[in-house]
N, C-alpha and C positions, 0 to 999 in steps of 0.2 A: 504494500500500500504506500506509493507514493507520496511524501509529506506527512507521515505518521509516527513519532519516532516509537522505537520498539519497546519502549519501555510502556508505552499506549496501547499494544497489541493485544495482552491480556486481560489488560480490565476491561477493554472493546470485547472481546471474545465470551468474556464471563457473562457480563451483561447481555450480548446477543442471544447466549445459551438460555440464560433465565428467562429472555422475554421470549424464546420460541418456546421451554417447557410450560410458561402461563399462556399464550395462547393455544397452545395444541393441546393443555387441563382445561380449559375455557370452550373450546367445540366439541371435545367427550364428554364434556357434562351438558351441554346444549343440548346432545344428542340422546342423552341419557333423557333429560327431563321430555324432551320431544317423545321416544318410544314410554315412558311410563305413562304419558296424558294420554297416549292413542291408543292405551291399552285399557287406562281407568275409564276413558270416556264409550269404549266398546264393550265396558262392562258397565255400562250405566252408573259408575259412579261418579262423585263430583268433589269437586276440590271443598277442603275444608280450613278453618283455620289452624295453627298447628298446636297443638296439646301440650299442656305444661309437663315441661322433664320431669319424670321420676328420679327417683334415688336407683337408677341403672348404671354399674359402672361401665356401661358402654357410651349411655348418651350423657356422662358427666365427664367424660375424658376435654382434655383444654382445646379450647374453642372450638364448642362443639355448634355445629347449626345445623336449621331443620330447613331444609328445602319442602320445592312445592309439594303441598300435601293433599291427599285426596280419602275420602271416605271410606271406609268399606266395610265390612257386615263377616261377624263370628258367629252365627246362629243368630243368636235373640241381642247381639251384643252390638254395636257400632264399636268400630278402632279408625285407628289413622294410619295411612301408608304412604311414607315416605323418603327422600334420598338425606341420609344425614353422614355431616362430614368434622372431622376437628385435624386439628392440627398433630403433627407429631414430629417434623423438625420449623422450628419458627424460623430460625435462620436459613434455613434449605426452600422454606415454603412448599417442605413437604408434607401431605395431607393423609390423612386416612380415610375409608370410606365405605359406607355399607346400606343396605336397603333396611328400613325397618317395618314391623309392622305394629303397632303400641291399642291397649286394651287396656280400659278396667275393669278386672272381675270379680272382685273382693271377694274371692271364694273363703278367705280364711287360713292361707297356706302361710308359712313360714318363710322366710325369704330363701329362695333356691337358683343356682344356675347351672345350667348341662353347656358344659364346653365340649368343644373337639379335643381328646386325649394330647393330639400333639400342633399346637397352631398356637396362635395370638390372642392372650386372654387379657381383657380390660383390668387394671387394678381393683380391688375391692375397698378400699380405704381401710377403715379400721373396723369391718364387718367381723374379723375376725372367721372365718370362714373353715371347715374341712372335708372331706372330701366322706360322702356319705356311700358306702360298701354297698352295691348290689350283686345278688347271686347269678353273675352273666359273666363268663370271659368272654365273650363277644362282643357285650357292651363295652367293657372294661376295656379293650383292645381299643375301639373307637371312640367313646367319653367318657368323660368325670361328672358326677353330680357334685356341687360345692353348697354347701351350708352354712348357716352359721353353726358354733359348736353348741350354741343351749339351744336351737329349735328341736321342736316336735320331729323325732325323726321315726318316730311311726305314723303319724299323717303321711312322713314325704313315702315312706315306703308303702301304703296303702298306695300312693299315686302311683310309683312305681311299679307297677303289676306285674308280670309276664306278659301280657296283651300289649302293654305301652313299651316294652322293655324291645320286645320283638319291632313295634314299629316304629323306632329308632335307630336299630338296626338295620333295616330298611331300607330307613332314610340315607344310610350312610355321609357320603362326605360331601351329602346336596344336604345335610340341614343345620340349619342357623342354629346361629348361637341362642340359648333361652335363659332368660333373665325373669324370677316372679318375684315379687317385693311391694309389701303391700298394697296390695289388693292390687298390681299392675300387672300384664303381662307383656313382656319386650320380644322378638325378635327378630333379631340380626344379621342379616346375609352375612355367610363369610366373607362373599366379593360381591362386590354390585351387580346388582340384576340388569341386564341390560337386555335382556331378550322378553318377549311376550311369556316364552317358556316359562323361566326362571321366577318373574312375575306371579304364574300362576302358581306354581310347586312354592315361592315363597307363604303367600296366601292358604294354600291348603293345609302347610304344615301349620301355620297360625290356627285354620279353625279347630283342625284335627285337635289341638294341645290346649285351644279356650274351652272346648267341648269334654274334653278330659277332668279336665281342671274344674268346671262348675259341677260336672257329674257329683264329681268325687267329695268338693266341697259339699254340696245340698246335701249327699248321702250321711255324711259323718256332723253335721251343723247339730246341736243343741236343740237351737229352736226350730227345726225346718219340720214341716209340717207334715203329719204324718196319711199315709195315702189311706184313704175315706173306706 
């Protein structure tokens, strides 16, 4: 480059490099939000505003934001679906990122999350958390259930069935991350959904696990009302 002295050439270079990674994160995610509207809107749903953060160590990771958000239906339940992202280097302005699907279902459950055995797990803060024993090396091959260490860990094992245990193994290494913590229920694509596919299988696993989860709460509740 003619008239530039070399000691100029790097920080030009650097610079260029950055503004082509922000524009070329800046049209993936255009394209992102473009495929989820023409998905949510061919599934009759509609954009909603976005729901206040849980105490999820996913959606509490630093700067975390809620993109466009859109409606969608767990049985008898409304949630919100949408693309949420935070930061993980500030300096790099590099980002993290995942689809989510958020419910309240106040079933009654103790705070719980099924990670992928071997991947990327949100911190828990001072949840104090351990890892709750199920009788599946299969499961146990593929996820951890994490706890706190004083819940109810025969409610969580009531959840845990053999029925729920098998359709998570299943699921394999297409199902989100699941976060439940009072009365909310989170899940979090491992990678962004960018397909109609992906979309949908995120969705199903949502209802499959709100349908689970209110069963199982009404069945064991105190007060729930007993059949006539």
């Amino acid at each position: 480059m003619a008239g530039v002295p070399i000691s100029l050439l790097m920080p030009i270079a650097v610079v260029a490099a950055a503004g082509y990674r922000w524009w070329s994160r800046m049209n993936a995610e255009e394209e992102m939000d473009d495929v989820a509207a023409m998905w949510a809107m061919g599934h009759g749903f509609e954009r909603c505003d976005p729901p206040p953060l849980p105490q999820s160590p996913t959606l509490q990771q630093q700067g975390g934001l809620v993109h466009d958000c859109w409606r969608v239906r767990l049985g008898e339940s409304d949630a919100a679906l949408y693309r949420f992202t935070w930061v993980i280097d500030q300096r790099e302005g590099e980002l993290g990122e995942t689809t989510v699907v958020q419910a309240m279902l106040a079933a009654g459950f103790p705070h719980f999350r099924v990670l992928a055995r071997h991947g990327h797990a949100a911190p828990a803060g001072g949840w104090h958390e351990s890892e709750l024993e199920l009788e599946s090396v299969e499961f146990s091959k593929q996820f951890r259930v994490l706890a706190g260490r004083d819940a109810d860990r025969e409610s969580l094992l009531r959840l845990f069935d053999p029925e729920t245990i098998v359709w998570f193994i299943g699921q394999g290494a297409t199902m989100a991350t699941v976060e439940y913590g009072l009365g909310t229920l989170v899940l979090a694509s491992r990678v962004p959904c960018t397909t109609d596919v992906e979309l949908d299988a995120l969705l199903a696993q949502a209802q499959h696990l709100a349908e689970r989860i209110l069963a199982e709460g009404l069945l064991h509740r105190p007060d729930a009302a007993l059949p006539a």
